[in-house]
C-alpha positions as CSV (number, residue, x, y, z in Angstrom):
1,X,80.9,118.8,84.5
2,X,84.3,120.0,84.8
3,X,86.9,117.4,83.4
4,X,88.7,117.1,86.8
5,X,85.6,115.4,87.6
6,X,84.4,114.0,84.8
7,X,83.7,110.6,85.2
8,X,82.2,109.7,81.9
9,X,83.2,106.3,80.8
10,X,84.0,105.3,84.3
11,X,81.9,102.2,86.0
12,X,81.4,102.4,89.8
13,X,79.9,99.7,92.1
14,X,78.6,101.2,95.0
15,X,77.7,98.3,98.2
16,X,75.2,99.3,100.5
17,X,73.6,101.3,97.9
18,X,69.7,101.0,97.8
19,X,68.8,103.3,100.5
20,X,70.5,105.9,102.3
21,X,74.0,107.1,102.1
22,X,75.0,104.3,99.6
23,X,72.1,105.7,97.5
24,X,72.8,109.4,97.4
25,X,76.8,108.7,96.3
26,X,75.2,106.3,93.3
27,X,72.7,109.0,92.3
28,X,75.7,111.4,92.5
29,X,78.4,109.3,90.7
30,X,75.8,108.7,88.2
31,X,74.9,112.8,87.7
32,X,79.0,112.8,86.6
33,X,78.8,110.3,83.9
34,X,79.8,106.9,85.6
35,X,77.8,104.0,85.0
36,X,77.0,102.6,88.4
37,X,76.6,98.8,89.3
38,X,74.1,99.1,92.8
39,X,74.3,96.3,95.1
40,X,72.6,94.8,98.3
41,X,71.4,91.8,100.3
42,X,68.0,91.8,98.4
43,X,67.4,91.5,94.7
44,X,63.7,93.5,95.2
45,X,66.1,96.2,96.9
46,X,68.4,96.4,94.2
47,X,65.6,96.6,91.4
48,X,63.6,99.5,93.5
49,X,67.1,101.3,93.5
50,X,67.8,100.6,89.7
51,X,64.0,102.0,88.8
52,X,65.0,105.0,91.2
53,X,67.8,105.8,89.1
54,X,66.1,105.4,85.9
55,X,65.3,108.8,85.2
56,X,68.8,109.9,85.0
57,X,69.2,107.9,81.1
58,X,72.1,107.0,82.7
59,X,73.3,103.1,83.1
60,X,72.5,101.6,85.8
61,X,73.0,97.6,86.7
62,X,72.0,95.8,90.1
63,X,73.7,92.6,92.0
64,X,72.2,91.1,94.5
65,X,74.7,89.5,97.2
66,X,76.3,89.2,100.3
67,X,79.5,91.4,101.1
68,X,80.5,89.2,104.3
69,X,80.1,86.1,102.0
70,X,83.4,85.7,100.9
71,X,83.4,83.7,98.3
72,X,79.8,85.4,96.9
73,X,82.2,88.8,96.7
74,X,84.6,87.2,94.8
75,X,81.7,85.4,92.1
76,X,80.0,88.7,92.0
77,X,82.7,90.9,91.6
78,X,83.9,88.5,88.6
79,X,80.7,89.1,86.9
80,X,80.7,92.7,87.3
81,X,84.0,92.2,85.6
82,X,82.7,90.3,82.5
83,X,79.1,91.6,82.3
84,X,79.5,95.1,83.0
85,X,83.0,96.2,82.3
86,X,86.0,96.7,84.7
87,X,85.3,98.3,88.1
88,X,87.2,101.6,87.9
89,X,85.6,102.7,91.3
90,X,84.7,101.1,94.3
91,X,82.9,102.5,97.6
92,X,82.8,100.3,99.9
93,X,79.6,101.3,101.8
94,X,77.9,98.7,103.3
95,X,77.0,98.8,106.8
96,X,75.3,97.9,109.6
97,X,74.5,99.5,113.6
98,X,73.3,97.7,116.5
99,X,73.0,99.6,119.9
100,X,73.6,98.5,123.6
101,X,75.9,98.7,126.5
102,X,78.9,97.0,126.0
103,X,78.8,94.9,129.0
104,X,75.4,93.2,127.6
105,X,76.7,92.7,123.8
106,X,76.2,89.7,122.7
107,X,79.1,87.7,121.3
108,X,77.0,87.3,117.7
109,X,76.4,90.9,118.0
110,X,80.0,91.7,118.3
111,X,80.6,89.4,114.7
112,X,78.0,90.5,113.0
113,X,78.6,94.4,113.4
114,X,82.6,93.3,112.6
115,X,81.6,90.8,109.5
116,X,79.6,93.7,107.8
117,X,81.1,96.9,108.2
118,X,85.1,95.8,108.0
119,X,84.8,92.2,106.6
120,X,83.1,93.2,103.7
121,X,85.4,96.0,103.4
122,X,88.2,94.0,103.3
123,X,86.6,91.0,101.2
124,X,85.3,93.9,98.0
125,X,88.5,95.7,98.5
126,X,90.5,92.7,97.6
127,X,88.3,91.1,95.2
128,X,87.8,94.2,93.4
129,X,92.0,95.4,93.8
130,X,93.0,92.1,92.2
131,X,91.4,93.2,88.9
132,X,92.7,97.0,89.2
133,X,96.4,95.8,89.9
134,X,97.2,94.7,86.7
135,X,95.3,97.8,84.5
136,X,97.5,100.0,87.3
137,X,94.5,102.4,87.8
138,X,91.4,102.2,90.3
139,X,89.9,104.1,93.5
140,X,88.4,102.6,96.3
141,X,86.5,104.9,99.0
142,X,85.6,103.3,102.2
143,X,82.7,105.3,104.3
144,X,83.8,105.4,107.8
145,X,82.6,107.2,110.7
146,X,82.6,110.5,113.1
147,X,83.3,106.8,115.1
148,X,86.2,106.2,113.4
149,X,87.6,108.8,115.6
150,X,85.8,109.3,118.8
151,X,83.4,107.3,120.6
152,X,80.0,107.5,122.8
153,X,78.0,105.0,125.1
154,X,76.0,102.3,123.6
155,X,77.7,101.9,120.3
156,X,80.9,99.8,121.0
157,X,80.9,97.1,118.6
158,X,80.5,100.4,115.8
159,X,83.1,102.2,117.1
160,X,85.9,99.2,117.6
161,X,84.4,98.4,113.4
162,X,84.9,101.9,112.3
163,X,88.5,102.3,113.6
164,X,89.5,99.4,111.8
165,X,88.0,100.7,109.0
166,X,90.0,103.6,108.8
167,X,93.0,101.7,109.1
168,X,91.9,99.4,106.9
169,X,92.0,102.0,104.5
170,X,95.7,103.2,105.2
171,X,96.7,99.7,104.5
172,X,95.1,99.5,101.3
173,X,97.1,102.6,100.8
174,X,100.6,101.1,101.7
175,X,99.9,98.6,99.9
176,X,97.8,99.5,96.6
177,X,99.6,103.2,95.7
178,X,102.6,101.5,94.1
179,X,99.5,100.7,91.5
180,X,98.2,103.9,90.9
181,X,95.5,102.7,93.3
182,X,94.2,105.9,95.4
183,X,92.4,104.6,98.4
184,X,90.3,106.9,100.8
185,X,87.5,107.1,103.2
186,X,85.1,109.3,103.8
187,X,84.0,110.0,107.2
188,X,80.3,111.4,108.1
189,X,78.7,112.7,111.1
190,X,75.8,112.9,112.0
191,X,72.9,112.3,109.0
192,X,69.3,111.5,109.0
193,X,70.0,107.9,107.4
194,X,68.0,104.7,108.6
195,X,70.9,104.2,110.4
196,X,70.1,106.7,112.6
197,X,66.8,106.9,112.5
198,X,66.6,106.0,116.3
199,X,69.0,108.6,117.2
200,X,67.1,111.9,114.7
201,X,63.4,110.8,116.3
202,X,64.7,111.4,120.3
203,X,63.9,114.7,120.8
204,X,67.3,114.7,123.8
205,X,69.4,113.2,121.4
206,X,68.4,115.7,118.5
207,X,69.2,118.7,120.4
208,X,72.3,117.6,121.4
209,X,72.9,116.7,118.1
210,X,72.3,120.3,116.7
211,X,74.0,122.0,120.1
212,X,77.4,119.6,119.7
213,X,77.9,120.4,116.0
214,X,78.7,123.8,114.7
215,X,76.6,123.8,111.9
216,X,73.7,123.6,114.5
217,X,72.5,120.8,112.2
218,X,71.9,117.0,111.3
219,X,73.8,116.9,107.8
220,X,71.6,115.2,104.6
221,X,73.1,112.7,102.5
222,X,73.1,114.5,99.5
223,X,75.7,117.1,101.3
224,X,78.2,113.8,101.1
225,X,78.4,114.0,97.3
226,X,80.7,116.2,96.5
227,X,83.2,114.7,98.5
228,X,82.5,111.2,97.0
229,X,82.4,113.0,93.2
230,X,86.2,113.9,94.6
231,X,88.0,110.9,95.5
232,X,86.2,109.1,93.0
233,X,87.6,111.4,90.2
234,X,90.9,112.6,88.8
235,X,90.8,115.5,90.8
236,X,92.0,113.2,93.9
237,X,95.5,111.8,91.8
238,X,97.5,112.7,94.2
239,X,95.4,112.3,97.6
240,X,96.1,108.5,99.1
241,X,95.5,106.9,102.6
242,X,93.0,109.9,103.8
243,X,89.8,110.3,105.8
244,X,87.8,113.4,105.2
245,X,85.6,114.1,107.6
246,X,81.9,115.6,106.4
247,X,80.8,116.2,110.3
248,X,79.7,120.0,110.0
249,X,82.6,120.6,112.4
250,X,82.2,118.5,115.2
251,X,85.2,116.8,115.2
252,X,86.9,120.7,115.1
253,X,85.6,122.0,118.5
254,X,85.7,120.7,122.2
């Protein structure tokens, strides 16, 4: 591992991190040294992911609780804190997608698609910035969206989330880079992820998946980790308040 992305020594909790995207970065971080606190909902979820990781020899620690919970973030985060170490990286992962058209979204809908992918955001992002503040050193990644960007039918209350996401993560900027704080998001297209699972299985939807994107492809979640293994390491001093976009060039071409 070159040093620029060494991250030996370096403890990472990952939300949203027993299956799927959240999963991949964890495995990845992991591969580069850090020692990776997983989290979810469900304890059983956790402990599959923790057993999944296992044969890296590398640590790995699990904490069951709720990112729109407040108050659970900030009892969590605390024992993270004490039992672990001191969070030197956060991705803020978690995530959630419900599909329909927006004049038949229900109002519950709406606040649960907003409480879970920029609530929690902005309840681990403080929680966990209030201990990086005073040791003046930290990285928070946020995973936002193709969405954050441009929209489609069906997918409003995801769209409207994702956008605030990505200026959730320029504030954290403004306000957190006076720390030594480098906060960034990273921004995928189209992946075969759970998530999307309804979208990869239409055959319509698949080919105009692979027709819209230049790579002529769905992307796999294991193509996000070098991007992650960037802005989580010393390589990204000096790179603040940015989305990168991992969309095999979709959002480059009409």
């Amino acid at each position: 591992m070159a040093p620029l992305f060494d991250l030996t020594g370096k403890i990472a909790l990952i939300t949203g991190s027993s299956r799927g995207i959240g999963a991949a970065i964890a495995r990845g971080l992991a591969e580069a040294g850090a020692t990776v606190v997983l989290n979810s909902r469900s304890a059983a979820d956790v402990d599959r992911a923790k057993v999944e990781l296992s044969g890296l020899n590398r640590p790995a620690y699990g904490y069951a609780f709720d990112v729109t919970d407040q108050k659970a973030v900030a009892s969590a985060v605390d024992r993270i804190e004490e039992e672990v170490g001191p969070i030197d990286i956060l991705f803020n992962n978690a995530g959630i997608q419900r599909r329909a058209p927006l004049e038949q979204v229900p109002a519950e809908t709406w606040r649960e698609v907003m409480a879970t992918n920029v609530d929690s955001v902005f309840f681990v992002g403080q929680a966990v910035a209030r201990h990086m503040i005073p040791r003046q050193r930290g990285k928070i990644v946020n995973t936002c969206s193709l969405a954050s960007e441009i929209a489609r039918p069906s997918i409003a209350p995801y769209v409207t989330a994702k956008g605030a996401v990505k200026m959730l993560t320029k504030a954290m900027c403004g306000e957190w880079a006076k720390h030594n704080i480098q906060v960034n998001g990273i921004g995928p297209g189209y992946f075969k992820t759970e998530l999307n699972r309804a979208l990869f299985t239409d055959q319509a939807f698949d080919e105009w998946v692979r027709k819209r994107t230049p790579s002529g492809r769905w992307g796999e979640v294991e193509e996000l980790v070098g991007v992650a293994l960037l802005l989580a390491s010393p390589a990204s001093s000096y790179i603040n308040g940015q989305v990168i976009y991992v969309d095999g060039g979709l959002t480059a071409v009409m």
